[in-house]
C-alpha positions, 0 to 999 in steps of 0.5 A: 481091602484094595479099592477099585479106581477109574483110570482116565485117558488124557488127551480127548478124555480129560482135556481137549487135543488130538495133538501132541501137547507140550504147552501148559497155556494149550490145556483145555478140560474136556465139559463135565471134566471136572464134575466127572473125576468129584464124581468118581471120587465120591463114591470111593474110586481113586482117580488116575490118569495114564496117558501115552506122550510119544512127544518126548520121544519124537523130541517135541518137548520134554518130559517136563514139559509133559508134567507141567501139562498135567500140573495145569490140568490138576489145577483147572480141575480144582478152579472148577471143583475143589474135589475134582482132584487126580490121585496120580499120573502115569505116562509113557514116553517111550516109542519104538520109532522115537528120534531121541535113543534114550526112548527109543523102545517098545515099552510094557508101559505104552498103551494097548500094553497095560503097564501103566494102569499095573504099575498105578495098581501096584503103587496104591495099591487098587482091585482092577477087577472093580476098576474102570478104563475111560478113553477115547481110543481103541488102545484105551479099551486094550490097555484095560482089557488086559489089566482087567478092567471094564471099559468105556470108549468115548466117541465125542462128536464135538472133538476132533478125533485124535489119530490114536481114535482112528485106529483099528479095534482089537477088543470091544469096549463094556460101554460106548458113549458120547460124553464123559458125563455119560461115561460117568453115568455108567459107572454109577448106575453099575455101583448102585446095582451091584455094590460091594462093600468092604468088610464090616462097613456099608455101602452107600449110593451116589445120591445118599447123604454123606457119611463118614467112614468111622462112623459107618464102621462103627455101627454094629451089622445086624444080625439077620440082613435085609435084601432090598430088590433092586429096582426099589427106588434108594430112598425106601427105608425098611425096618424089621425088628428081631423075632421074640422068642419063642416062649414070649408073648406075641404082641402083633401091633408091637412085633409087626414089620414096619415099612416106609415107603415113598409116594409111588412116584419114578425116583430121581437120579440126583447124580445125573442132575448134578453131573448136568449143571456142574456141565452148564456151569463149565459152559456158561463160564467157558461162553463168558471168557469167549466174550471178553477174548472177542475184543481187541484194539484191532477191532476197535480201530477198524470200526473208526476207521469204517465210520471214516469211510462212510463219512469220507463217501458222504462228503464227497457226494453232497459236497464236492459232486460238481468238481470232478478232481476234488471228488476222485480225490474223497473217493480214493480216501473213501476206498483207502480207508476201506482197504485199511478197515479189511486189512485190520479185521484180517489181522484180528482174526488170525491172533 
């Protein structure tokens, strides 16, 4: 049986940039990047990425180039969680006004077109009815549309919008969101309340216990299934034993349904807690690097050097107050290292 994927836009989806982006050391994750695809990956869907890079085409860079990126990105992904792992890329190079002839084309594959996300389906073979687009531009949500895809756009007030954002919409999404986080949300909320098992297995929700998919398939499927309602929270259990037979006594205390239920309380959405603290994580550890970035010898000179400043305005005022060219002479030393103090904090912060 196919399975459904979720296909991931890269540039402000995954990671940061709104840009063309050729150099690996410029790869930035998008918060929550990496929880969201281990996310997407533990409930069964494949992840995919398919990102147009029209930089090729422009003759920024090279389509190596465009393979180291993701090669960085699939490796910060696993740095920050081992089972945030990309199943496959798909990119276009290609661009009608390309500089370079070789990708001078309008090509099926370049986004709103859906090549990329049909070629992915037919290499790994997926079901798009079942399957997600994720991106942050309108061409996102065409590309998914026309493959048969629910889709989910992305507007992040905390990026920079990308000139492929700014374009005007010819489809309208399933979804609007502000986060990746939430786009994830989404997609787990929609598989728990309508689940569609493979044949001979058994669906689970996102917050249940994991079970491997021999040992599912080899439980034999009951004869007369229960339908539980779907607002009932995921940790009810119900067990109905057979109906005996009608010629065989009734024994009301053995044959009665049992029904466990939990304590009348709101269930809690276990996925949407982990989703939040794998994001603090990220946050906190991105804060942490920030802080140890800030130094520089730069800096460091430039506070001796203001100390000496200070040092030099005090000197001359207690000790050379009454001569007049000696004075002038602390004064000018005073205002010289103050210039050379701003000159080094410039310096630091155009690195």
């Amino acid at each position: 049986m196919r399975r459904p994927a979720v296909f991931f836009d890269r540039d402000n989806t995954l990671i940061v940039g709104n840009d063309y982006l050729g150099d690996p050391d410029g790869v930035k994750l998008v918060a929550g990047a990496a929880p969201a695809v281990a996310k997407c990956r533990s409930m069964g869907y494949a992840t995919v990425v398919v990102s147009n890079q029209s930089g090729v085409a422009r003759g920024m860079f090279d389509e190596e180039a465009v393979r180291a990126c993701n090669a960085r990105m699939d490796q910060l992904l696993l740095d920050h969680n081992p089972a945030a792992v990309i199943d496959r890329h798909e990119y276009c190079p290609f661009h009608p006004d390309a500089k370079i002839d070789a990708y001078r084309q309008d090509s099926f594959l370049r986004k709103p077109k859906p090549g990329m996300i049909l070629a992915a389906a037919d290499a790994m073979a997926l079901d798009l009815a079942r399957s997600w687009v994720v991106g942050d531009a309108p061409r996102d949500v065409a590309a998914g549309k026309a493959a048969g895809c629910r889709t989910i756009l992305i507007v992040d007030p905390s990026l920079a919008a990308s000139p492929a954002a700014k374009e005007p919409a010819t489809t309208k999404p399933d979804f609007t969101v502000s986060t990746l986080i939430e786009a994830v949300e989404i997609i787990t909320r929609q598989m728990q309340h309508s689940p569609r098992p493979a044949p001979g297995s058994i669906s689970l929700p996102a917050a249940a216990s994991p079970v491997t998919t021999t040992a599912l398939q080899a439980s034999p499927a009951p004869s007369s299934p229960v339908k539980s309602e779907p607002t009932d929270p995921p940790a009810r259990q119900v067990h109905v034993k057979s109906a005996p037979p009608a010629h065989a006594p009734v024994n009301p205390r053995r044959d009665a349904v049992q029904v466990k239920r939990e304590p009348a309380s709101a269930p809690i959405d276990l996925s949407r807690l982990e989703l939040v603290s794998q994001q603090i994580l990220v946050e906190l550890k991105k804060l942490n690097e920030a802080r140890h970035d800030d130094f520089s010898i730069s800096k460091l000179i430039a506070g001796i050097v203001q100390v000496l400043a200070v040092a030099a305005l005090i000197l001359a005022y207690f000790l050379y107050r009454t001569d007049m060219p000696t004075l002038i002479s602390w004064l000018l030393a005073a205002i010289f290292l103050q210039i050379f103090t701003v000159s080094l904090l410039i310096m630091s912060r155009q690195k």
